[in-house]
C-alpha positions in Angstrom: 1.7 18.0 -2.5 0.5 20.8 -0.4 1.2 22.9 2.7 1.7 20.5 5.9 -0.3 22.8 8.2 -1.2 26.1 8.7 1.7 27.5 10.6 4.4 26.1 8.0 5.8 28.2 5.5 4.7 27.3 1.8 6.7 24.7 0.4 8.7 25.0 -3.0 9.0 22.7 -5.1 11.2 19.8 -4.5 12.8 16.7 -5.9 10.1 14.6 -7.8 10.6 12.2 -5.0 9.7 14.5 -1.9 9.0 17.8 -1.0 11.3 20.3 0.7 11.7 21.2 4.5 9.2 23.5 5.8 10.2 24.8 8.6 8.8 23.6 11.9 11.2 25.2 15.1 7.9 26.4 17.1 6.3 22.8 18.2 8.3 20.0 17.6 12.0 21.2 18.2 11.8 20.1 22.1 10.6 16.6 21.2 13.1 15.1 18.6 13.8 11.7 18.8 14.9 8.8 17.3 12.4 6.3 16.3 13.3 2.4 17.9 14.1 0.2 14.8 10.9 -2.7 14.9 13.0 -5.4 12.7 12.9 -7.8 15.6 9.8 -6.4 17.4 6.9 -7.0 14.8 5.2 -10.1 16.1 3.1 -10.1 18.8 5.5 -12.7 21.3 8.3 -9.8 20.4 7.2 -6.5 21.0 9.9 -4.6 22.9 10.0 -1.1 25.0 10.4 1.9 22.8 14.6 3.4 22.3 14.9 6.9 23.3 18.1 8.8 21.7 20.9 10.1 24.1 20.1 12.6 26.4 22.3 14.8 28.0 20.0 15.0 31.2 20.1 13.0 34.2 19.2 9.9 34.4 15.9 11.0 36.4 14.9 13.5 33.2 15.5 10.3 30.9 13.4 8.2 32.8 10.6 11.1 33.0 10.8 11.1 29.3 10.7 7.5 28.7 7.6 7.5 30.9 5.7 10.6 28.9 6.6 8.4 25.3 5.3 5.1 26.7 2.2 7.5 27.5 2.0 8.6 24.6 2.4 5.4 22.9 -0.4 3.5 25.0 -2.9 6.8 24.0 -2.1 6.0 20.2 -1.5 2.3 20.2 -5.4 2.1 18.9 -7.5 4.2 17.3 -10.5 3.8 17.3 -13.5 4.9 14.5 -15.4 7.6 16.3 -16.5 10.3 13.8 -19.8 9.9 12.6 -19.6 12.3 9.9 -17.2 13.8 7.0 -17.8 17.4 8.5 -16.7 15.8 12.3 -13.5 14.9 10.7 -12.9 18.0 8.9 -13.5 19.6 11.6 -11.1 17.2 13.9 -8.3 17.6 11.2 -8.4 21.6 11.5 -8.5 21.2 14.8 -5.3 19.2 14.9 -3.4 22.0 12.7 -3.7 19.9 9.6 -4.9 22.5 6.9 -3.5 20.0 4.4 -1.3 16.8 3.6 0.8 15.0 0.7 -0.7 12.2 -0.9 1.2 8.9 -2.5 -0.8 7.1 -3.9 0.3 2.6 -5.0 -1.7 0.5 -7.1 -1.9 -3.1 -6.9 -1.3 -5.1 -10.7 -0.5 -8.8 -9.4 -2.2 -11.7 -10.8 -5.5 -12.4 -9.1 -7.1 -9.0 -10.3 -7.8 -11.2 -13.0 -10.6 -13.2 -10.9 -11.5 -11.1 -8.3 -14.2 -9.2 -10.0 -16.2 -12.4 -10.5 -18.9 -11.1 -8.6 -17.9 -7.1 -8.2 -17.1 -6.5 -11.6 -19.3 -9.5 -14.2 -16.4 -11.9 -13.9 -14.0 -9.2 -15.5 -10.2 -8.0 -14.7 -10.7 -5.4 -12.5 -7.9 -3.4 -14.3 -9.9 -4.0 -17.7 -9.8 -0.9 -19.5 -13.1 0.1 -21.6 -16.6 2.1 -21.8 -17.5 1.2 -18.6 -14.9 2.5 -15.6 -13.2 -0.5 -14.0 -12.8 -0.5 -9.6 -9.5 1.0 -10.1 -11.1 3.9 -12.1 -13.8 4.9 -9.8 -11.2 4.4 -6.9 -8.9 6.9 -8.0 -12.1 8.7 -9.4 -13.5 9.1 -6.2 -10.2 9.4 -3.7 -9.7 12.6 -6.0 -12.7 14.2 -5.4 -12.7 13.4 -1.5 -8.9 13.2 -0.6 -7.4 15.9 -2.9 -8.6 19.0 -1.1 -6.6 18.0 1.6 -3.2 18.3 -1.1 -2.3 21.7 -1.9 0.0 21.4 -4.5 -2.0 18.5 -6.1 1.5 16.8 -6.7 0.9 13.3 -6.5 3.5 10.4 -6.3 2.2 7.2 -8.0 3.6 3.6 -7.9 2.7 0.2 -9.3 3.1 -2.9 -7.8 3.0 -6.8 -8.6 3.4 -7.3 -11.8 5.9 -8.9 -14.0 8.7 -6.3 -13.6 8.3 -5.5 -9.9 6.5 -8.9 -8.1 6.9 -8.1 -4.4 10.1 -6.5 -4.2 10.2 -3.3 -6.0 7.5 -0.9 -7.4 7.5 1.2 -10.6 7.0 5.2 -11.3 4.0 5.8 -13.1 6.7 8.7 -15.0 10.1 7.1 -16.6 11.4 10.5 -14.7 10.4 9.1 -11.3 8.1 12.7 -11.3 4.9 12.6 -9.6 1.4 13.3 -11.3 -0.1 16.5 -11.6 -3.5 15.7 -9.8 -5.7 12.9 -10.1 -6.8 13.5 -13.2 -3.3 12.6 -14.5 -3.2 9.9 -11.8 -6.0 8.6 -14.2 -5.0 9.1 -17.4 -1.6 7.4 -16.6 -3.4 4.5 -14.7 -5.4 4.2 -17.7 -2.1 3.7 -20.6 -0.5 1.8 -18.4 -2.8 -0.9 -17.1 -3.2 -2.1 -20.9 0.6 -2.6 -21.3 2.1 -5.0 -18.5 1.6 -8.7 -17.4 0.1 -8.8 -13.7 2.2 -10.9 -11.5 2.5 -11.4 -7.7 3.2 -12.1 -5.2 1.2 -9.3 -3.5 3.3 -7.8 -0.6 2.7 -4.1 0.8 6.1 -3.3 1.8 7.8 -2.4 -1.1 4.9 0.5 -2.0 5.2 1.4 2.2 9.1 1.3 2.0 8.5 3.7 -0.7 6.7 6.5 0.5 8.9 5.9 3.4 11.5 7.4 1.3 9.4 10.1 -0.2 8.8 11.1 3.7 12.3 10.8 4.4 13.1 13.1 1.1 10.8 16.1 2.2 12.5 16.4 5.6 9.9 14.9 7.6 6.2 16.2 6.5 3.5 14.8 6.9 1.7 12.4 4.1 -1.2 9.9 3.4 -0.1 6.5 1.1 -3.1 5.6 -0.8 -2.9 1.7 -1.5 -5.8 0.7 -3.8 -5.5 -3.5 -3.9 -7.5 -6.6 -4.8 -6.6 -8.8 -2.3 -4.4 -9.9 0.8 -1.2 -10.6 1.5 0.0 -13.7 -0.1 0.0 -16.5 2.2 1.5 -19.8 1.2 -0.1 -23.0 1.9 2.8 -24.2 3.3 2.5 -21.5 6.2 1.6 -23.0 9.3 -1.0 -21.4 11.3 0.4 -19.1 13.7 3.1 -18.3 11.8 3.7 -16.0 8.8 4.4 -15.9 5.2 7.6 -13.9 3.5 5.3 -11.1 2.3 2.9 -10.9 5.5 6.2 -10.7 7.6 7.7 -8.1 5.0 4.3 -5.7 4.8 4.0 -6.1 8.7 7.6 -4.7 9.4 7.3 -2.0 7.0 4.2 -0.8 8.4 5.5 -1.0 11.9 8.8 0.8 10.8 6.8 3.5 9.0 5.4 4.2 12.8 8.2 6.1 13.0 7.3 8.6 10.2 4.2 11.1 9.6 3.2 8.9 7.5 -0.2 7.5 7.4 -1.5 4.4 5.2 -5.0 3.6 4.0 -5.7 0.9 2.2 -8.5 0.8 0.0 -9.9 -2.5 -0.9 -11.7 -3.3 -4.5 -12.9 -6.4 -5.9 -14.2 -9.6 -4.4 -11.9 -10.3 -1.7 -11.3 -11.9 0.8 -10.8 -9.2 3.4 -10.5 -11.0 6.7 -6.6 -10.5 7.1 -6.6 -6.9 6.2 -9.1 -6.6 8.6 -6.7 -8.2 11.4 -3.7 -5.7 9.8 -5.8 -2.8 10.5 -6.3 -3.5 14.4 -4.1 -6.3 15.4 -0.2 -4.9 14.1 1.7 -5.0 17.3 4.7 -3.1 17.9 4.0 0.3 16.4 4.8 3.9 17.7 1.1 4.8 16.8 -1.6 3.3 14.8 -0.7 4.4 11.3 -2.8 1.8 9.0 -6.6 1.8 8.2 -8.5 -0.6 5.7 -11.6 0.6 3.6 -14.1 -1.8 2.0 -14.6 0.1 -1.2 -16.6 -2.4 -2.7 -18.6 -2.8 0.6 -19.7 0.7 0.4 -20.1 1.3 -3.8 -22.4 -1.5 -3.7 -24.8 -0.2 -0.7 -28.4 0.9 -1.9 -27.6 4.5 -1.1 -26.9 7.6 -4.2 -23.5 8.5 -5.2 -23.0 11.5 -3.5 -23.8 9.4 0.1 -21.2 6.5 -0.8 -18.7 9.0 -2.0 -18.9 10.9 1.7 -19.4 7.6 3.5 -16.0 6.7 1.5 -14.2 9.8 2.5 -15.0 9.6 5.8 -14.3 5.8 5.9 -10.8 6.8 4.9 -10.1 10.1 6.9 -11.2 8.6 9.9 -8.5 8.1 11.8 -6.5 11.1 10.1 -6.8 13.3 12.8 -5.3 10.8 15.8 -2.9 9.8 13.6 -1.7 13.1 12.5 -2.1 14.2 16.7 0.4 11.6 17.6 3.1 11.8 14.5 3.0 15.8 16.2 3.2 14.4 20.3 5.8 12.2 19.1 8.0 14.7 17.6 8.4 13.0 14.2 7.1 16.1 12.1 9.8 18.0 10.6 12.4 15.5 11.6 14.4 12.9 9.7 15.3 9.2 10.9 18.4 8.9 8.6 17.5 4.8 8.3 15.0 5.0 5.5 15.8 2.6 2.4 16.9 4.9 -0.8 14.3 3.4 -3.4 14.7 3.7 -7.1 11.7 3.1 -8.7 11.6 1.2 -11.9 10.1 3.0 -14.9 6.6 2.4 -16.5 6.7 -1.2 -18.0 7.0 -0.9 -21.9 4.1 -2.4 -23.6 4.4 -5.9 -23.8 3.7 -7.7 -27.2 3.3 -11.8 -27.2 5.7 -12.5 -30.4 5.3 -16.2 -31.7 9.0 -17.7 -32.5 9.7 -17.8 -36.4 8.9 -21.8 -37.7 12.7 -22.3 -38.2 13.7 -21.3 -35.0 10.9 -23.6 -33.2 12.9 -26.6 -33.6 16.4 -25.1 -32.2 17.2 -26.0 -28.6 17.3 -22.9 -27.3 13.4 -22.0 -28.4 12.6 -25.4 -27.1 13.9 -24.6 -24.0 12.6 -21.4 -24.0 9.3 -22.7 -24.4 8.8 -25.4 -22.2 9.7 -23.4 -19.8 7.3 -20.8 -20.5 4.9 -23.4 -20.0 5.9 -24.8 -16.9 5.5 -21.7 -15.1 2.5 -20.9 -13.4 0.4 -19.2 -15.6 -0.9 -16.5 -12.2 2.6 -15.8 -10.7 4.6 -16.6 -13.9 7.5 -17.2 -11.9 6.8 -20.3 -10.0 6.5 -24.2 -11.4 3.0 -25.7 -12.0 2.5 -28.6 -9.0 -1.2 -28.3 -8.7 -3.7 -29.4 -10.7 -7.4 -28.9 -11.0 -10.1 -30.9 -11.3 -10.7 -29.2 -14.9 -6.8 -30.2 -15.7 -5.1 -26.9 -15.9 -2.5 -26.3 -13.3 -1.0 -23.4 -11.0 1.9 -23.8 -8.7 0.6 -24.5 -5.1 1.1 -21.2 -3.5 -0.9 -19.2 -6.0 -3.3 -22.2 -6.6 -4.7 -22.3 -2.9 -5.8 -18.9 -2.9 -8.4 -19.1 -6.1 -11.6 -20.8 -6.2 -12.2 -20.9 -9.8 -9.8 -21.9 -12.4 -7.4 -19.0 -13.8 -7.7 -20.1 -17.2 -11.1 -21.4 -18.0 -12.8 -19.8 -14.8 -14.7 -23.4 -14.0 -15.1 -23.8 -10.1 -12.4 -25.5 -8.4 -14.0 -28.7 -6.9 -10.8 -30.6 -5.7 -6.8 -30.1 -6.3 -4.1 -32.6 -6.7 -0.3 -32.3 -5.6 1.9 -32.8 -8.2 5.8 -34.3 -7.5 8.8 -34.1 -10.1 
């Protein structure tokens, strides 16, 4: 994945999960710190001061530079959208020193890509692979032709996410070798022989793709890079969360984005299919806690579907996405985080590609035994979007989901009828 900026010295070619150190001693060697862990300080009634490391100043020096990082962090704490064109950001990011960057990129495979293209994609799977290109396709289509000139190397880490293999707590190399892609045209072709091949699953939580690239950032001794999350949806969020109050996977994707506010890292996430939207929206703007603003949220099928040509929704996407880029990258460099380590990132170990999986009916003798009995009943008990939970909700059209996954759909999963009402169901 490229250069970092234009006064590093070329990288070489690394581990496949980072980069190697460039050398940075002229800008940020006067403003190492050590990032405050934000386990406890990610909700909005928790947010503490920023830690400085130990100085071996006065007291009076340490307080003058606690004072110059709370500045810092107030200047960054939003960032707003103020470019109102691709060649204002290009122009920003040069400014800023960034001559290029290292792109991750995560894609989302849990369950409810199965129904979110109702109205974006002809009531399809929007990881359906065919003649005609799914939302995934022309994401990764597109991000390559806008984002890749900013990645030298054109070495491009990619995970999955969410399916049956991973769920929400691990992610899986789109390489058995945990090596990255060479471009985005392999980014592609490897998207495209996978997708076929594995059961999508949920939960959908960010963190494990964010604690990931965390790692890669980690690996390369502190460069700078861009994570690339292409998704259908939000964060799951159980009916049973009160309001006010969080989910396991909104808690764990909000922590690791504030933690990852104490890396170069930046995150967009790029949103296809239907939706809903509204709590990525909130993500994007309301995530207390951070050392900078480091997330940004896209509407890809917002802006495909506009009445404009091609060539205009691919630069109003690229400039949707770079946006806050520059800022982002100004105050990982004021920060002193480029070109330095935290030592606290989780070692991740990506699982490989999912093997093809193949639906093998049991043999007639065997369906009798006790153990294919089992087997099967409770293959049929689980719920048929997360696989993992019990059905406990049913549908007014009789099929049933467990109640977590079954709140968040408004047609049925299996014979796509509207859901007009939902009944509990008790052991």
């Amino acid at each position: 994945m490229g250069g970092l900026v234009s006064h590093h010295n070329p990288k070489k070619d690394g581990d496949a999960h980072g980069r190697s150190i460039s050398s940075r001693n002229d800008s940020v060697g006067h403003n190492k710190r050590t990032p405050s862990s934000s386990s406890s300080s990610y909700f909005p009634n928790m947010s503490g001061q920023p830690s400085l490391g130990h100085s071996s100043g006065s007291s009076q020096s340490t307080g003058s530079a606690l004072q110059k990082k709370l500045s810092i962090k107030k200047k960054y704490a939003f960032i707003p959208d103020n470019f109102s064109s691709l060649e204002q950001v290009t122009k920003s990011l040069r400014e800023a020193g960034l001559e290029s960057s290292n792109l991750i990129v995560g894609i989302d495979f849990t369950k409810s890509n199965e129904w979110t293209g109702k109205i974006s994609f002809n009531n399809r799977s929007l990881h359906a692979i065919g003649n005609t290109p799914n939302p995934y396709e022309k994401a990764i289509s597109i991000i390559g032709k806008t984002l890749a000139p900013f990645d030298d190397d054109n070495l491009i880490p990619c995970f999955g996410f969410g399916d049956a293999t991973t769920h929400d707590q691990e992610v899986f190399n789109f390489h058995s070798d945990h090596s990255p892609c060479h471009g985005f045209e392999e980014v592609l072709a490897c998207y495209k022989k996978i997708a076929p091949n594995l059961r999508l699953s949920g939960p959908t939580s960010y963190a494990p793709v964010i604690e990931a690239a965390m790692d890669i950032v980690e690996r390369s001794g502190g460069q700078y890079h861009v994570l690339v999350i292409i998704a259908d949806g939000q964060v799951t969020r159980s009916v049973n969360t009160a309001d006010g109050e969080l989910s396991p996977q909104e808690e764990k994707t909000i922590k690791s984005i504030v933690d990852a506010s104490s890396y170069p890292l930046s995150i967009i996430l790029v949103g296809v299919g239907d939706g809903p939207w509204d709590d990525m929206k909130k993500f994007d703007d309301r995530i207390p806690a951070r050392e900078f603003d480091n997330f940004q949220f896209v509407n890809f099928t917002a802006i495909m579907s506009k009445n404009t040509t091609t060539s205009e929704k691919e630069t109003e996407f690229a400039l949707a996405a770079l946006m806050e880029i520059p800022s982002q990258f100004k105050a990982a460099h004021e920060f002193g985080i480029i070109g330095h380590t935290t030592g606290r990132a989780k070692k991740i170990v990506p699982r490989p590609p999912p093997v093809p999986y193949v639906h093998r009916p049991l043999p007639p003798d065997h369906q009798s035994s006790n153990a294919s009995s089992t087997t099967l009943d409770e293959r049929t008990q689980a719920c048929p979007i997360c696989l993992t939970n019990a059905k406990d909700l049913a549908f007014g059209c009789g099929h049933m989901t467990c109640r977590e996954c079954g709140s968040r759909v408004s047609s049925c999963p299996i014979c796509r009828q509207p859901i007009t009402n939902r009944l509990r169901l008790f052991a």
